[in-house]
C-alpha positions as CSV (number, residue, x, y, z in Angstrom):
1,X,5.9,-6.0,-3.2
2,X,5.8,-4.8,0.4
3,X,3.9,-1.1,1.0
4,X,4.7,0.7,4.4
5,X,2.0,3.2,5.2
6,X,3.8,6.0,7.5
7,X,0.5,6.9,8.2
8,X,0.8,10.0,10.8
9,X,2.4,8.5,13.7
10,X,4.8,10.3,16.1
11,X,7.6,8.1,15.0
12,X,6.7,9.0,11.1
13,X,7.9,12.3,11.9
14,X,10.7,11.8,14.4
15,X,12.5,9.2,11.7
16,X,11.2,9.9,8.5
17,X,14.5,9.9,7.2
18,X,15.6,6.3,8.8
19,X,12.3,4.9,7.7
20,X,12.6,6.3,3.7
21,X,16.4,5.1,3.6
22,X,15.8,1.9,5.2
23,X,13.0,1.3,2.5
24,X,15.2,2.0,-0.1
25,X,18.2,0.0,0.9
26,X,16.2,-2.9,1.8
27,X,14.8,-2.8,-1.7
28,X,18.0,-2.7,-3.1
29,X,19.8,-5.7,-1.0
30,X,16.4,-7.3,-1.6
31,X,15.6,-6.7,-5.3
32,X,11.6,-6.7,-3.7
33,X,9.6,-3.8,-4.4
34,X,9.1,-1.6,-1.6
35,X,6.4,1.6,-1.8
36,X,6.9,4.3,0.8
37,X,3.6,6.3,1.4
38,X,4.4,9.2,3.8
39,X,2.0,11.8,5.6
40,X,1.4,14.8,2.3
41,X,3.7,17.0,4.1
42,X,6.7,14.5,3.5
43,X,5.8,13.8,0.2
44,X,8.9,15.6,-1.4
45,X,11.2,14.8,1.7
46,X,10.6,11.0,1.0
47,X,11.0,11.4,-2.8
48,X,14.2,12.9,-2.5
49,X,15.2,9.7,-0.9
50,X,13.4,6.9,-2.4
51,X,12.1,6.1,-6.3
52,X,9.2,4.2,-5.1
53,X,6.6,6.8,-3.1
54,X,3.3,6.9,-3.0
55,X,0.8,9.2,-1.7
56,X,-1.7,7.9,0.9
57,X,-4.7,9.7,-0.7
58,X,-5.9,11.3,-3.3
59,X,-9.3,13.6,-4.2
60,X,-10.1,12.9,-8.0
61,X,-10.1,16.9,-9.0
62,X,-8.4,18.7,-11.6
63,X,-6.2,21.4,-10.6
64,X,-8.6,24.6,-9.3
65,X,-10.0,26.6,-6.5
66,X,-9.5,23.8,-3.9
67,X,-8.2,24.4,-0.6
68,X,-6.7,21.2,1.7
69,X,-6.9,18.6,-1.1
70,X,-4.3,16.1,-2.3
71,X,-4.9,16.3,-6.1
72,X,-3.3,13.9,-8.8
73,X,-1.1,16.3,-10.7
74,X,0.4,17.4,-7.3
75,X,1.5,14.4,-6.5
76,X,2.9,13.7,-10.2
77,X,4.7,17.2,-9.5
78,X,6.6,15.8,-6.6
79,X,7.7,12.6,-8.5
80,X,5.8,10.4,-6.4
81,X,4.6,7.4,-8.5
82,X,1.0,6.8,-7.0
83,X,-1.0,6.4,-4.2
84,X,-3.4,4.7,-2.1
85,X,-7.1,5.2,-2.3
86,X,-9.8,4.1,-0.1
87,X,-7.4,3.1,2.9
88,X,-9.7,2.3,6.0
89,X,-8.9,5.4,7.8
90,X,-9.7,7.5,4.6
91,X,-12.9,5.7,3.4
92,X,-14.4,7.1,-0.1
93,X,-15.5,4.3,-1.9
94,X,-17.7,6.1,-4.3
95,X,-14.8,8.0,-5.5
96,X,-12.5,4.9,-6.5
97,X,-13.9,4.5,-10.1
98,X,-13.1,8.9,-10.5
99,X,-9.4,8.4,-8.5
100,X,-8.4,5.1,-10.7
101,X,-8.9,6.7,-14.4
102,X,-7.6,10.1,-12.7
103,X,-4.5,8.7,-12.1
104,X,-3.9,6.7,-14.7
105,X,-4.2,10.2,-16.8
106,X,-1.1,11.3,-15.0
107,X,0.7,7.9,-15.3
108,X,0.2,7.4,-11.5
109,X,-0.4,4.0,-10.1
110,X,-3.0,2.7,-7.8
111,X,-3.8,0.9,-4.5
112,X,-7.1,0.9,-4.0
113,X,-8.0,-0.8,-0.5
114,X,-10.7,-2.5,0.0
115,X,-12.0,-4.1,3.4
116,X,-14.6,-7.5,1.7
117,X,-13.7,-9.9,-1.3
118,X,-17.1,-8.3,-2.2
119,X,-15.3,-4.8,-2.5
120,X,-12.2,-6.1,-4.1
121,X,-14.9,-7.7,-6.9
122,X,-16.2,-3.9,-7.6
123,X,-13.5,-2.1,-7.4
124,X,-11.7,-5.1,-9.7
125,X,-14.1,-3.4,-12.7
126,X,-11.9,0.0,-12.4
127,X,-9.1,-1.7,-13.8
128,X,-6.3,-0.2,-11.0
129,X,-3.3,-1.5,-11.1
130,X,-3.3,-3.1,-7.6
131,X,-6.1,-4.3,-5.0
132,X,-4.9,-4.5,-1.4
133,X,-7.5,-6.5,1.2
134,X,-7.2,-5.5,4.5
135,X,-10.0,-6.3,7.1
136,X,-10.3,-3.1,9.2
137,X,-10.9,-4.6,12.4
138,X,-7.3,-6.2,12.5
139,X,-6.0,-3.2,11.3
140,X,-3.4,-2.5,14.3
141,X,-4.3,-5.5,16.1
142,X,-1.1,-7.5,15.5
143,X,-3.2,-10.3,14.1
144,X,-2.9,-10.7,10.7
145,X,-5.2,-11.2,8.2
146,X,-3.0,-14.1,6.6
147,X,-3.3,-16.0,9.9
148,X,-5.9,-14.9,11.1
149,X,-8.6,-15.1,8.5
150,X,-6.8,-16.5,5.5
151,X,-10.2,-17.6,4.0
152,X,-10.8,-13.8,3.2
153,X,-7.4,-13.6,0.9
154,X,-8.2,-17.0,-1.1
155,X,-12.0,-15.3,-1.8
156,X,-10.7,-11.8,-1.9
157,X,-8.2,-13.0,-4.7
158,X,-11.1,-14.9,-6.2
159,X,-13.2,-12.0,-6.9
160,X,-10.6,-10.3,-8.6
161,X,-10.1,-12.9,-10.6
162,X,-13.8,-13.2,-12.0
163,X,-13.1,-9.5,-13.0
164,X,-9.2,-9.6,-14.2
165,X,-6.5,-11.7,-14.4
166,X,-4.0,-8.9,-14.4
167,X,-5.0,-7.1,-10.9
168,X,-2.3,-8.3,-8.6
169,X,-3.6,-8.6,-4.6
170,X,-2.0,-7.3,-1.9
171,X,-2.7,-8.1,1.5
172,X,-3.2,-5.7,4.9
173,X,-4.1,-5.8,8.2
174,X,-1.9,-6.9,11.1
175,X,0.9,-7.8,8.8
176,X,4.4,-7.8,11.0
177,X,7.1,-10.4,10.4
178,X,7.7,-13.1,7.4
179,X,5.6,-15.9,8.8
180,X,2.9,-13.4,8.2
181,X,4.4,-12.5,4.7
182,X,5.3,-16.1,4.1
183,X,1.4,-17.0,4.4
184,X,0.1,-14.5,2.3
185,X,2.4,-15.2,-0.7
186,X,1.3,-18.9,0.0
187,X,-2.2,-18.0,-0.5
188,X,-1.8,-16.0,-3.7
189,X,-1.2,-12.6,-3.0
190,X,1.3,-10.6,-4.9
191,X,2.8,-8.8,-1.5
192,X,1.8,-6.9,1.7
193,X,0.5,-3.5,3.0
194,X,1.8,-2.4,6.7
195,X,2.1,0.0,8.6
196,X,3.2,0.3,12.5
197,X,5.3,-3.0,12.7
198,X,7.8,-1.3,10.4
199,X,7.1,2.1,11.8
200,X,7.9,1.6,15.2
201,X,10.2,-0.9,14.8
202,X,13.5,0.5,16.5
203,X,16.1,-1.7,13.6
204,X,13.6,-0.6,10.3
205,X,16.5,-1.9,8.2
206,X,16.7,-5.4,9.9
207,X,12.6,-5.2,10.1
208,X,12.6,-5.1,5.9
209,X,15.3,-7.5,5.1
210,X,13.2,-10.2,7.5
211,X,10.3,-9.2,5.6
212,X,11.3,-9.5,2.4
213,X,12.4,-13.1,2.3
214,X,9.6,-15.2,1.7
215,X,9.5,-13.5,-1.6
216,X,12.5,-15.2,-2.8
217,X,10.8,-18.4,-3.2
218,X,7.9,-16.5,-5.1
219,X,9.9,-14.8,-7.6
């Protein structure tokens, strides 16, 4: 599984289109699972492209007098198929075990990010459907956690497991080519969460099909 954050970069908005089409034709030459999470204002824009989007954030609140939340049955309404929760640069870690069950009530999936094998251990007793471990200082650094620190992937993977056996483990932070990929399938993770490597790549296309082929030998 390989999860491209769009996050709000210049380039997200410039070549949204490019990115979303290149995510979904790499998935299809791959046959790898590839989850698009564009900015909330390209939700819809992204769907109409690609099955697989996710939002980047959602606030764990039933639909009401709310103004500038991202609220689960929004995103269902869109036909997006999940979201992140807790990414680095949208900390909320008391409100994973409200998103998680929130979700799940609209048949939404759920990355919950978490930056120790200590967090990945507690949020492992909310049952989401995917853990991602992603060290924020190498976040955008271009060293990536699989390299750099693979120790934290082997614990973080661990801790899930004393919780579940069923929580597959994603892995973030400085992710950008296959040797990176390569490592963190080696270690035990399921797939990887990235974000400017892909973004800013000028070939995105090329950039996924690299990407994806350390997964062949994991599959």
């Amino acid at each position: 599984m390989i999860v491209l954050n769009l996050k709000n970069y210049s380039e997200t908005y410039k070549r949204i289109d490019l990115l979303v089409d290149a995510a979904r034709e790499a998935s299809q030459l791959s046959e790898v699972r590839i989850v698009v999470c564009p900015p909330p204002t390209h939700l819809q824009r992204a769907r109409m492209a690609h099955k697989d989007v996710f939002a980047q954030h959602v606030d764990p609140l039933e639909p009401g007098a709310y103004t500038g939340y991202t609220l689960p049955e929004g995103v269902k309404s869109l036909g997006a198929k999940g979201s992140l929760i807790n990414h680095s640069e949208r900390r909320c870690p008391d409100k994973v075990s409200l998103a998680v069950p929130m979700l799940k009530k609209y048949e939404l999936e759920s990355i919950v990010c978490a930056e120790s094998p200590a967090e990945c251990k507690q949020f492992a007793k909310f049952k989401p459907n995917f853990i991602a471990i992603e060290p924020p200082e190498l976040i955008g650094s271009g060293k990536s956690v699989s390299k750099t620190k693979p120790k934290v992937i082997s614990d973080s993977l661990d801790a899930v497991r004393k919780v579940s056996k069923d929580i597959p483990l994603l892995c973030g932070a400085g992710v950008s080519d296959k040797k990176d990929v390569d490592k963190a399938l080696s270690l035990g993770a399921s797939g990887v969460l990235l974000a400017s490597a892909f973004v800013k790549d000028p070939d995105p296309l090329k950039f996924l099909m690299n990407l994806s082929k350390p997964f062949k030998h994991y599959m």
